[in-house]
C-alpha positions as a Markdown table, in Angstrom:
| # | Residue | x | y | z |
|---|---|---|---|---|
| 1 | Unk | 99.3 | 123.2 | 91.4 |
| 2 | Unk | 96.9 | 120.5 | 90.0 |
| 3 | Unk | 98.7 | 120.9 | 86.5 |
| 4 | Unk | 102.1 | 119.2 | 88.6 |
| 5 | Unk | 100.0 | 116.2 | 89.6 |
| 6 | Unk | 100.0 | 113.4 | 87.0 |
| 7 | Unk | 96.1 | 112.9 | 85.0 |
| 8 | Unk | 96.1 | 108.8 | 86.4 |
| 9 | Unk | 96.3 | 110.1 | 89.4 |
| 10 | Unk | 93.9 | 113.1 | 89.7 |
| 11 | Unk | 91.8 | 111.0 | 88.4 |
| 12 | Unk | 91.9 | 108.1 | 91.2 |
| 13 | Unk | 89.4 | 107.9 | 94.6 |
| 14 | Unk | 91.1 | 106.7 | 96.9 |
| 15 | Unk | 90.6 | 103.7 | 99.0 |
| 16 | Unk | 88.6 | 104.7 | 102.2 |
| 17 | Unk | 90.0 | 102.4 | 105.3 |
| 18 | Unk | 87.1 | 101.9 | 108.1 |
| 19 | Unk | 87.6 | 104.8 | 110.7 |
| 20 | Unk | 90.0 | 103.8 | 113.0 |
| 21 | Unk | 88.8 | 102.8 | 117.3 |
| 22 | Unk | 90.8 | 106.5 | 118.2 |
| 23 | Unk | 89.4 | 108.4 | 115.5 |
| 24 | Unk | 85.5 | 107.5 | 116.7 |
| 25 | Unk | 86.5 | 107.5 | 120.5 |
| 26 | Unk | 87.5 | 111.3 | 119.3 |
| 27 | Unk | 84.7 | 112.1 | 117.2 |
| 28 | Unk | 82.2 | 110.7 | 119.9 |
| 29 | Unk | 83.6 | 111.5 | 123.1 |
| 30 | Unk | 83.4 | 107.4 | 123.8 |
| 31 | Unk | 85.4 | 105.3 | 125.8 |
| 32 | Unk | 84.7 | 101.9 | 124.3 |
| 33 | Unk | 84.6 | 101.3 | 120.9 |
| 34 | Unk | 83.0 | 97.6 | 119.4 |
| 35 | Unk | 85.5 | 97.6 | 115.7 |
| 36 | Unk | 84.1 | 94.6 | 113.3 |
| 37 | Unk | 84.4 | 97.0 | 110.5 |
| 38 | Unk | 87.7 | 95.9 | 109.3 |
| 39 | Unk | 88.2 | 91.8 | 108.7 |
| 40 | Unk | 90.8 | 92.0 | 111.4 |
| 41 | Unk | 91.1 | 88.8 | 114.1 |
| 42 | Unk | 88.7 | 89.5 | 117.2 |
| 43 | Unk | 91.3 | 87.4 | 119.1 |
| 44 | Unk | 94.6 | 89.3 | 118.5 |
| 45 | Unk | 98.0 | 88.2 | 117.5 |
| 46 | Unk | 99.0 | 84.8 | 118.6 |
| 47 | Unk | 100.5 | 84.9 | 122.4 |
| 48 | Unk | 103.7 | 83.6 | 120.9 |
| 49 | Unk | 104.3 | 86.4 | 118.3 |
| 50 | Unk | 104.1 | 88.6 | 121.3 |
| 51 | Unk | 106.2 | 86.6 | 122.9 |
| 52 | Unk | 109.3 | 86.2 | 120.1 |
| 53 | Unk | 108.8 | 90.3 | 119.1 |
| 54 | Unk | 108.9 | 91.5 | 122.6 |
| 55 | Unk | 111.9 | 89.7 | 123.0 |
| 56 | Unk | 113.4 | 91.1 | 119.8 |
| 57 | Unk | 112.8 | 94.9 | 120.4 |
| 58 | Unk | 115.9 | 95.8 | 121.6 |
| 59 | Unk | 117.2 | 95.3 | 117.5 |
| 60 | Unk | 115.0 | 97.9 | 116.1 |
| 61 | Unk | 118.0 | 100.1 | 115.6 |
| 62 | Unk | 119.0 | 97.7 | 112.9 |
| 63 | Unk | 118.3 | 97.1 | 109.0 |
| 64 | Unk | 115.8 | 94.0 | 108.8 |
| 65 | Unk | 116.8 | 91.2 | 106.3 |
| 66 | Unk | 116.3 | 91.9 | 103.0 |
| 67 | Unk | 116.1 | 88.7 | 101.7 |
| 68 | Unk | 113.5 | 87.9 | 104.8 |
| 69 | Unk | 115.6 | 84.4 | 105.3 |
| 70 | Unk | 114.0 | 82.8 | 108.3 |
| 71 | Unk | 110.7 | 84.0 | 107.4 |
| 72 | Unk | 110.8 | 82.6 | 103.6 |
| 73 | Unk | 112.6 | 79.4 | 105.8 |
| 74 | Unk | 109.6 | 79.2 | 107.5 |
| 75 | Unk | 107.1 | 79.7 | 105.2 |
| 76 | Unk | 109.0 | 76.8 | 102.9 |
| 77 | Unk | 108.5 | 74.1 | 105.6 |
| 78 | Unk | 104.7 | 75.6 | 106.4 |
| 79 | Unk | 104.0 | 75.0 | 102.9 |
| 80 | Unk | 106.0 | 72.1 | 101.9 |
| 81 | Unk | 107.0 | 75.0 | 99.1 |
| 82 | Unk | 110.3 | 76.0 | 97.8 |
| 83 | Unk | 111.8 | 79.3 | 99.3 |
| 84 | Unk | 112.4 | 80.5 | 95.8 |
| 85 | Unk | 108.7 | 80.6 | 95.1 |
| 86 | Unk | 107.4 | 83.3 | 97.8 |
| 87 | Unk | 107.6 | 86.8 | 97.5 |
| 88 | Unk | 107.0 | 89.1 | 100.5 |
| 89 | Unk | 105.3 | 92.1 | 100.4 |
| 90 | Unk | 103.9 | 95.0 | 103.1 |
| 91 | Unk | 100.6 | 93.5 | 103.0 |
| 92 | Unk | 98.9 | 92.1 | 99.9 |
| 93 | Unk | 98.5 | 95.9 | 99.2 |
| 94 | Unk | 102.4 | 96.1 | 98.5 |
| 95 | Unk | 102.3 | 92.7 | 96.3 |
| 96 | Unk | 99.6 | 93.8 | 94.2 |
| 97 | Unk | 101.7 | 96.8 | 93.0 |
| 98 | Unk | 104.9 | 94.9 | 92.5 |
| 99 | Unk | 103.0 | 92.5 | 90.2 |
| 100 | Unk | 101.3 | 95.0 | 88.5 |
| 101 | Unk | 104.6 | 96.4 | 88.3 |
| 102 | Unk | 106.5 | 93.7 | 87.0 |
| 103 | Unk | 104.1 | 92.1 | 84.5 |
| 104 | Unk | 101.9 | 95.4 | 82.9 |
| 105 | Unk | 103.2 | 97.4 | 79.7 |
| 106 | Unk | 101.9 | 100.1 | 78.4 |
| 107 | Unk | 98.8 | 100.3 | 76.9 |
| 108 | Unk | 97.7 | 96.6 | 79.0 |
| 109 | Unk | 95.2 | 95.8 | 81.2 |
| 110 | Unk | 94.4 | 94.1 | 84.4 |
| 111 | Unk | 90.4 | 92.5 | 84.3 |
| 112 | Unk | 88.4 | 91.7 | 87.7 |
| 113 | Unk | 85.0 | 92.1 | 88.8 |
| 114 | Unk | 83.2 | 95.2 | 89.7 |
| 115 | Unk | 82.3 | 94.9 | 93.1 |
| 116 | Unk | 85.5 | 93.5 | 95.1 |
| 117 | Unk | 88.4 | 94.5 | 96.8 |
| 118 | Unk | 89.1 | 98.6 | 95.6 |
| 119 | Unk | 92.7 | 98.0 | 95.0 |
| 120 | Unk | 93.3 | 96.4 | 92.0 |
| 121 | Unk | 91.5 | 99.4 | 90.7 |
| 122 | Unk | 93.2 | 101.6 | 92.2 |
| 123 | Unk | 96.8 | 100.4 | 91.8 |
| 124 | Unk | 96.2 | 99.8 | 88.4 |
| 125 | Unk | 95.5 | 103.4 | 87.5 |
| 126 | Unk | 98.2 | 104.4 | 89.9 |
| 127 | Unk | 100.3 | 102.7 | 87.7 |
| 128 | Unk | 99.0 | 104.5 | 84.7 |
| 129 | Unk | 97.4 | 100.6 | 83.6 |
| 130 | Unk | 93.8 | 100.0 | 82.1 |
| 131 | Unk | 91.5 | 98.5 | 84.1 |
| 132 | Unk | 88.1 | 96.5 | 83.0 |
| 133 | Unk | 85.7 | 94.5 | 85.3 |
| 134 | Unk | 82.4 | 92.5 | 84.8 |
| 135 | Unk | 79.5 | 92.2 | 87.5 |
| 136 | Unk | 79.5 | 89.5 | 89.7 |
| 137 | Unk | 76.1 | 87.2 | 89.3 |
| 138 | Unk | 74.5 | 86.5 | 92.7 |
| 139 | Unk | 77.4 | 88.4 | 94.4 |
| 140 | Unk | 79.7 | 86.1 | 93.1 |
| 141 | Unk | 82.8 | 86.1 | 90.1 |
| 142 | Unk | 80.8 | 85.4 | 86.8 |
| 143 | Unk | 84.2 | 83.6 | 85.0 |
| 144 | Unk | 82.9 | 83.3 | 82.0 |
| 145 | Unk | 82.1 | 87.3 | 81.3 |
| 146 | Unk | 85.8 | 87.4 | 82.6 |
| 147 | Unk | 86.7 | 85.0 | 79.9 |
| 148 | Unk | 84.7 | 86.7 | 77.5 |
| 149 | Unk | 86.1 | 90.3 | 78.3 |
| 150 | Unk | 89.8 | 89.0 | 77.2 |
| 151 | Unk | 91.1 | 90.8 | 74.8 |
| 152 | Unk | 94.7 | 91.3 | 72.7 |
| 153 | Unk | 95.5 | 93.8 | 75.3 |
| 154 | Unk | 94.6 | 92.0 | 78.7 |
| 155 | Unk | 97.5 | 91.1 | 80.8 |
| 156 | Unk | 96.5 | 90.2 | 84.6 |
| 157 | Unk | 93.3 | 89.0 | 85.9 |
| 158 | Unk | 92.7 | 90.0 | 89.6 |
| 159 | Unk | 90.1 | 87.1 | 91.4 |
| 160 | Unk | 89.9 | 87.7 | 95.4 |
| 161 | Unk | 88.7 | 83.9 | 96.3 |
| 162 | Unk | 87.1 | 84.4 | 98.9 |
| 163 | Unk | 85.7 | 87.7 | 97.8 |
| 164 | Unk | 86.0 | 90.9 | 99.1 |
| 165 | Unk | 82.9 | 92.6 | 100.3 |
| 166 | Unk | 80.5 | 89.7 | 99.2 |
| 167 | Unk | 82.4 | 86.6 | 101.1 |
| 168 | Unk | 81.1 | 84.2 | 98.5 |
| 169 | Unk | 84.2 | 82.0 | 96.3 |
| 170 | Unk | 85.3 | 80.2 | 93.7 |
| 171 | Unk | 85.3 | 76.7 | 93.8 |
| 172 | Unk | 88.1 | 73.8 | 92.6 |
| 173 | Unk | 86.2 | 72.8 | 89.6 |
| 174 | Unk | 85.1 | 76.4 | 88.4 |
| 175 | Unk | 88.3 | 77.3 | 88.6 |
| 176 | Unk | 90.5 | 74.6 | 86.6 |
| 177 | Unk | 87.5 | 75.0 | 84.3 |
| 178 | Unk | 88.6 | 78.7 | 83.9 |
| 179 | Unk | 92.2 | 78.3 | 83.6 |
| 180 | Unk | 92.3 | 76.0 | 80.8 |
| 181 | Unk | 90.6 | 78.5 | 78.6 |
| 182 | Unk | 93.1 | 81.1 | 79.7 |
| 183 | Unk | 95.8 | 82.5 | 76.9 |
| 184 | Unk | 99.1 | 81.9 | 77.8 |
| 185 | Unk | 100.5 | 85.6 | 77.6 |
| 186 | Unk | 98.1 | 86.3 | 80.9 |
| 187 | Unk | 99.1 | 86.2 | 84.2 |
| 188 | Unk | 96.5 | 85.2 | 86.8 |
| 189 | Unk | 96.3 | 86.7 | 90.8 |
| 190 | Unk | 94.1 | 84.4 | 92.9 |
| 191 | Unk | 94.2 | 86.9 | 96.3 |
| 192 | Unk | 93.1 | 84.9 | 99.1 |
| 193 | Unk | 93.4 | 87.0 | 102.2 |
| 194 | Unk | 90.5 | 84.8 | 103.8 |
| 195 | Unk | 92.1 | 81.3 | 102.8 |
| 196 | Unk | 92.0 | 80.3 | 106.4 |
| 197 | Unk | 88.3 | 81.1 | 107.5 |
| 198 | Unk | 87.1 | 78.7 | 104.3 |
| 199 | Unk | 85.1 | 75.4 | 105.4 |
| 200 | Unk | 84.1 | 74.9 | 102.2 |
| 201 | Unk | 85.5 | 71.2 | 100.8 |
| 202 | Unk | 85.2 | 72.0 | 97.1 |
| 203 | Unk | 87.3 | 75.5 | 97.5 |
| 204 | Unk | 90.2 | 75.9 | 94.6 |
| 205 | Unk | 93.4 | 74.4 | 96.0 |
| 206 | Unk | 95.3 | 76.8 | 94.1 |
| 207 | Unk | 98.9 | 76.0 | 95.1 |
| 208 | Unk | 98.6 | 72.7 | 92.8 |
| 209 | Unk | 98.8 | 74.8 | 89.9 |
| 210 | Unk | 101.3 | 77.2 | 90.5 |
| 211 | Unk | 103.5 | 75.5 | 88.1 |
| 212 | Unk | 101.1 | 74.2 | 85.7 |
| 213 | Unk | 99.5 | 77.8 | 84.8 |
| 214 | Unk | 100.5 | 81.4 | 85.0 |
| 215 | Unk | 99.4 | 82.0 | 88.5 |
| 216 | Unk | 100.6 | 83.8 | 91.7 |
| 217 | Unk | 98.9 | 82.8 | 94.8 |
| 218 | Unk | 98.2 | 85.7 | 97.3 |
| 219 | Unk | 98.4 | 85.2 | 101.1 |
| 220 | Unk | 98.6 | 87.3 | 104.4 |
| 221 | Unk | 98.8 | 87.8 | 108.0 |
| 222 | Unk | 96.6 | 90.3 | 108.5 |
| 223 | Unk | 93.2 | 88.1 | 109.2 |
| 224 | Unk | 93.7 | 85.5 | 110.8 |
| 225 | Unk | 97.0 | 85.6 | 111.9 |
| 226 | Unk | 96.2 | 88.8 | 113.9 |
| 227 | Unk | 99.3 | 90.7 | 112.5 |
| 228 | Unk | 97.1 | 93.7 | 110.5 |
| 229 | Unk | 99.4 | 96.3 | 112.3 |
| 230 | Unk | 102.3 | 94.9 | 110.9 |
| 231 | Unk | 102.1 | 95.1 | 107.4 |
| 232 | Unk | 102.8 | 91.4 | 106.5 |
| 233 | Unk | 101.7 | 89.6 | 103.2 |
| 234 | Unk | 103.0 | 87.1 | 100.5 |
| 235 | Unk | 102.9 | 86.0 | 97.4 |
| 236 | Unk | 103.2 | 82.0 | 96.3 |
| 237 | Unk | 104.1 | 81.4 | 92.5 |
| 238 | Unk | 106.2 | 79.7 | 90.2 |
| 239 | Unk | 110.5 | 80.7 | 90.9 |
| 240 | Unk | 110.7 | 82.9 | 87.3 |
| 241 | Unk | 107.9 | 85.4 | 88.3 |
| 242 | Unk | 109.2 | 84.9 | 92.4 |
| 243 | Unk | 112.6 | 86.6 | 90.8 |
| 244 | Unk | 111.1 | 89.3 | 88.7 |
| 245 | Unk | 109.1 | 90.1 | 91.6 |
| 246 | Unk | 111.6 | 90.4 | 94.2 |
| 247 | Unk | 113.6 | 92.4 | 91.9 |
| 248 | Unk | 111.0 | 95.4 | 91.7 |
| 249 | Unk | 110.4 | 94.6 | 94.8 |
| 250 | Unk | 111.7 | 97.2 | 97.7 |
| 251 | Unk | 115.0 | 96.6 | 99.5 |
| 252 | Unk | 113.6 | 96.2 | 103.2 |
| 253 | Unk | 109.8 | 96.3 | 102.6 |
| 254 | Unk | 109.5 | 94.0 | 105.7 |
| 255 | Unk | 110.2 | 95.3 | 108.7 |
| 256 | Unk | 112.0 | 93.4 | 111.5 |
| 257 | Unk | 109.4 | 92.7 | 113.9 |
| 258 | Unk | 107.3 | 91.9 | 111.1 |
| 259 | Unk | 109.4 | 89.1 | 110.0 |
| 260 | Unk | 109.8 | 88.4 | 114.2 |
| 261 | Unk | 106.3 | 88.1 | 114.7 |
| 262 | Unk | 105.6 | 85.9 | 111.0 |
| 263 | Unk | 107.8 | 83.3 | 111.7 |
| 264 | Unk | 106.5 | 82.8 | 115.0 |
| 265 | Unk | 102.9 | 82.7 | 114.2 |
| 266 | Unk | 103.8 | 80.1 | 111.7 |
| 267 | Unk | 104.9 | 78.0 | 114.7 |
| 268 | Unk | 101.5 | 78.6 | 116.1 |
| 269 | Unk | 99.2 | 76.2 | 114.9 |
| 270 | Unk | 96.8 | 75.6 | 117.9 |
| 271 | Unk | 95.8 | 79.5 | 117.5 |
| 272 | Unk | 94.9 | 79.1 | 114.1 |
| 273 | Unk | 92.7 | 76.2 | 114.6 |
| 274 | Unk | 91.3 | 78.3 | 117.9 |
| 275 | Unk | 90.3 | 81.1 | 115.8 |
| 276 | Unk | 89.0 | 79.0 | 112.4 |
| 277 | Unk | 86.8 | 77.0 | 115.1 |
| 278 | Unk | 85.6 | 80.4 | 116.6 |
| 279 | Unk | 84.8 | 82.3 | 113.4 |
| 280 | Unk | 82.7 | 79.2 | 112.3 |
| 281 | Unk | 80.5 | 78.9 | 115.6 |
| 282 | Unk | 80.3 | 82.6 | 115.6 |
| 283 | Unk | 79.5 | 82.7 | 112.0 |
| 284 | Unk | 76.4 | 80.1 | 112.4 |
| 285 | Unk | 75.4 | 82.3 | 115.7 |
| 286 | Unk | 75.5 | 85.5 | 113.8 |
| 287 | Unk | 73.4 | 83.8 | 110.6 |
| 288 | Unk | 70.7 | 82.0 | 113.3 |
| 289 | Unk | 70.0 | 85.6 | 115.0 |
| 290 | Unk | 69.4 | 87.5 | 111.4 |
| 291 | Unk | 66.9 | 84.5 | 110.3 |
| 292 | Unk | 65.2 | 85.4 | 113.5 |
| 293 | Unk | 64.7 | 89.1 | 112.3 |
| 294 | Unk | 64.4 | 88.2 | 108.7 |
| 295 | Unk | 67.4 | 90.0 | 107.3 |
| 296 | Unk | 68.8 | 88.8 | 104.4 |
| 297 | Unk | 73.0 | 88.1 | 104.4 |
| 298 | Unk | 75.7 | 86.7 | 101.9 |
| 299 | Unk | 76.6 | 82.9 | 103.2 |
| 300 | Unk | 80.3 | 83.6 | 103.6 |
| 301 | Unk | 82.8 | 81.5 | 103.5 |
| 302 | Unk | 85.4 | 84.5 | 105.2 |
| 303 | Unk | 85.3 | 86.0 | 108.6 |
| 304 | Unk | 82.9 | 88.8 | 107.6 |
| 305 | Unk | 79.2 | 88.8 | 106.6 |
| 306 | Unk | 77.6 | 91.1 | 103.9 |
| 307 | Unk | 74.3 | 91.8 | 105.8 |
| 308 | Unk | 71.7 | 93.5 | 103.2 |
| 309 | Unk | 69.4 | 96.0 | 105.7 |
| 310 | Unk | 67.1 | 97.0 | 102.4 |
| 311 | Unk | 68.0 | 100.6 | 103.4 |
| 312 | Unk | 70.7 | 103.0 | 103.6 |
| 313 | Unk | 73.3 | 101.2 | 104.9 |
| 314 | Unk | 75.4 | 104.6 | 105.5 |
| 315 | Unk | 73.1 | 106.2 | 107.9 |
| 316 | Unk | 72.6 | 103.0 | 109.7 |
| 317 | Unk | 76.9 | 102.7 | 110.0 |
| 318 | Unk | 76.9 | 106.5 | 111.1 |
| 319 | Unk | 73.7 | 105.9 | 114.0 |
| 320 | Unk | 75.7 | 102.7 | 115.4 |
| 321 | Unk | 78.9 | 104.7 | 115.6 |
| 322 | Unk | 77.2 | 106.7 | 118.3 |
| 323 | Unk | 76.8 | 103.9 | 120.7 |
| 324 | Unk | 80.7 | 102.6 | 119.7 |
| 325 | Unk | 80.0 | 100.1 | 117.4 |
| 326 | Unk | 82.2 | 100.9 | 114.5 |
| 327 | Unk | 80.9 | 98.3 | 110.8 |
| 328 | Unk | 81.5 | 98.8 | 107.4 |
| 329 | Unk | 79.2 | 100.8 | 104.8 |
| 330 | Unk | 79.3 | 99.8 | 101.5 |
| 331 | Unk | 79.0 | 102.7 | 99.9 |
| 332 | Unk | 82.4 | 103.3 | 97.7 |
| 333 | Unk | 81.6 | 99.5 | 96.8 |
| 334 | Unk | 78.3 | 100.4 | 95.1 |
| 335 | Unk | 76.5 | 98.3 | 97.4 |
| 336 | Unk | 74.6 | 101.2 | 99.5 |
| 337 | Unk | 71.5 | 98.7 | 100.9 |
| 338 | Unk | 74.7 | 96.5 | 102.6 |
| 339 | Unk | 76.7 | 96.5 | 105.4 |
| 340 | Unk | 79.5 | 94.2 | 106.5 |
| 341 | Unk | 80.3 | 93.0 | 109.3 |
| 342 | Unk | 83.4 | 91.3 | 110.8 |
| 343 | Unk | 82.7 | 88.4 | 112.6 |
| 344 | Unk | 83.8 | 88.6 | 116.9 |
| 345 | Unk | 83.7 | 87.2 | 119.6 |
| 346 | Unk | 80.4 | 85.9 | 121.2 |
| 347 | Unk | 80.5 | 88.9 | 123.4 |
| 348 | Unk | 81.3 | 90.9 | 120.6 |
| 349 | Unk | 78.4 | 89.5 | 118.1 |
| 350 | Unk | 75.7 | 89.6 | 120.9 |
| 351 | Unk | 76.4 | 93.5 | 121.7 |
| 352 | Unk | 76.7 | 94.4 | 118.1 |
| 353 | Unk | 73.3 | 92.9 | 117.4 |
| 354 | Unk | 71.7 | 94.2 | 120.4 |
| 355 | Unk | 72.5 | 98.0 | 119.0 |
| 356 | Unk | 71.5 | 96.8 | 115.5 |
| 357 | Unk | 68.0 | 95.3 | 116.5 |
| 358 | Unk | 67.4 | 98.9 | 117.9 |
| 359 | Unk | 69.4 | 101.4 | 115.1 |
| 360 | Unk | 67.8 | 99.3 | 112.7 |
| 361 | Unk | 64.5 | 100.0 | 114.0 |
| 362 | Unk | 65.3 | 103.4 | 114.5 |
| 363 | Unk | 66.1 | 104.1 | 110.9 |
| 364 | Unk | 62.9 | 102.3 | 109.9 |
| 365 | Unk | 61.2 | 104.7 | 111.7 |
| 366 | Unk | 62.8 | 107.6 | 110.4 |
| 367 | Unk | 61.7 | 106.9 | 106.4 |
C-alpha cells in the first residue's frame, strides 16, 4: 500500500495540534479542563459575532459567497485597503498553501527559520517544494543567515513576526533593512497571526510596503478575534499576486457563518481593545510571578509565553494534564527544556501557576 502513497508525502511528520479540552476530559475522567495550550482568546468570540451568526443560521442550507463581498467590504474600510488586495483563506493554514501554490516551481524553494511555526515546512514538502531554514539567534529571526542562504533557486521566504513558539519579532528597521537586499524574483510572507497582541512601538508596519516590495501580509481571526473554530484567515498584498491567489484559490473556502461572524467582529472594536488591554496586564502578572520562582521565559510580544523549566518539558505537560491544565510541549519544535503557555484570564493564570509551582516541584524531585 505504502508504494501508492507519494515519497513527499511519506516522508512528512505531521503537525501535532494541542490535545483538544474533550479528548483530556476523556483520557482523564475530568470534568474541567484549564486549555492555554493553543494561542486561542481566553475571552471568546466577540458578543456581537454571536450575535450577527445566530441570527444567520437559518441560511446554512445555502452556498456562501465566493467572492466573500461583504467580508472583503469590510475588511477594505478596516484597513483603509483596497478590496482587490485581500485574499481569504481557511485560516492562515489554507493561505500558506495557496501561496506556495501559486508562486513555487519545480525544483524552488521556500527559506525560514528552524524553530517556528511547523507549517511552512510541512506545506512546502506537501507540495513536493524544497525547504531550507537557518537558527534563530536568541530565539529570534537571524535576517542576515536568511539573506545569506539565498540562492538561484529560492523563491518564498516564510518570517512569522511575531514568532511562533518563541514570541519574540522583527522590528521596522530590521525589516526594511532586509528587504532592500532582497532579489526581485522572491516573494516575501510576513505571517502575523499575533499582530494585535504587539505593544511594541518599533514593530514592522508591514502594510506600507505592500506595493513597494514583493510582499503578502498574513492576518487572522483566530487569536484575538476569538473565531479559531471558524477557520478564518487573510492575506494582504499587492492586486497582481491578490488575483493569482484567488485564482488557485478554492471556490467557497469560506464558509457562511465564517464570513457572518468576520464581518461583525470587524465592527467590534471595543472587544479588541478589551482583550489587547487584558493580555498585556496578564502578560506582566504572568512575567512578575515566574521572577518570583526564578524561571526563565521569552519576553513576548504575542499572547503566549515560552517558559524554559530547564527540564523535560514533556513530562511536566503530561503531569499537569492530570489535574486539567492542558499547555504546550515543545517537543516537535526541538525545544524539549520549553513549554508555552497561552496567556488567560487572571483566574486562568493564577490556577495554572498554582498546579505549576507544585508539578514543577514534583518533577524536580523525580530526577
Amino acid at each position: 500500500m505504502n508504494s501508492l502513497i507519494k515519497k513527499n508525502v511519506s516522508q512528512i511528520i505531521a503537525y501535532v495540534p494541542g490535545k483538544p479540552i474533550e479528548e483530556v476530559k476523556r483520557e482523564y475522567g475530568l470534568r474541567k479542563i484549564l486549555k492555554l495550550a493553543s494561542n486561542e482568546n481566553c475571552l471568546g468570540p466577540s458578543p456581537k459575532a454571536i450575535k450577527a451568526i445566530r441570527e444567520k443560521l437559518f441560511n446554512i442550507s445555502r452556498y456562501p459567497d465566493g467572492a466573500c463581498y461583504y467580508l472583503k467590504k469590510a475588511l477594505s474600510n478596516f484597513f483603509s485597503i483596497k478590496e482587490d488586495n485581500f485574499v481569504l483563506g481557511n485560516g492562515s493554514d489554507e493561505l500558506i498553501d495557496i501561496i506556495i501554490k501559486t508562486f513555487l516551481k519545480d525544483g524552488e524553494e521556500v527559506l525560514s527559520a528552524n524553530t517556528t511555526f511547523l507549517e511552512y515546512e510541512i506545506i512546502t514538502k506537501v507540495n513536493n517544494g524544497i525547504f531550507k531554514s537557518v537558527p534563530l539567534v536568541n530565539f529570534k529571526y537571524d535576517l542576515d543567515s536568511i539573506k545569506n542562504k539565498i540562492t538561484k533557486n529560492t523563491k518564498i521566504i516564510f518570517i512569522a513576526n511575531p514568532n511562533n513558539p518563541t514570541g519574540t519579532y522583527i522590528n521596522e528597521k530590521e525589516s526594511v533593512k532586509f528587504l532592500k537586499g532582497i532579489p526581485k524574483n522572491i516573494v516575501v510572507v510576513f505571517d502575523e497571526a499575533y499582530f494585535e497582541f504587539v505593544d511594541e512601538k518599533d514593530y514592522f508596519n508591514s502594510l506600507k510596503w505592500i506595493n513597494k516590495y514583493n510582499i503578502i501580509v498574513l492576518r487572522t481571526f483566530s487569536k484575538a478575534y476569538g473565531l479559531a473554530g471558524l477557520r478564518l484567515g487573510f492575506s494582504i498584498s499587492n492586486p497582481v499576486f491578490a488575483q493569482f491567489m484567488n485564482q488557485v484559490r478554492q471556490p467557497f473556502n469560506i464558509n457562511y457563518l465564517a464570513q457572518i461572524g468576520g464581518v461583525a467582529a470587524l465592527k467590534d472594536k471595543a472587544f479588541l481593545e478589551r482583550i489587547k488591554q487584558l493580555i498585556w496586564k496578564e502578560k506582566r502578572f504572568i512575567y512578575n510571578n515566574l521572577d518570583e520562582l526564578k524561571i526563565n521565559y521569552i519576553p513576548s510580544a504575542a499572547n503566549f509565553i515560552l517558559i524554559n523549566i530547564k527540564d523535560n518539558g514533556l513530562k511536566l505537560t503530561k503531569e499537569m494534564l492530570k489535574e486539567g491544565v492542558i499547555v504546550r510541549d515543545m517537543q516537535q519544535y526541538g525545544l524539549s527544556n520549553f513549554i508555552r503557555l497561552t496567556i488567560g484570564t487572571r483566574k486562568e493564570n493564577i490556577a495554572f501557576l498554582e498546579i505549576f509551582r507544585d508539578k514543577l516541584k514534583q518533577v524536580n524531585k523525580q530526577k
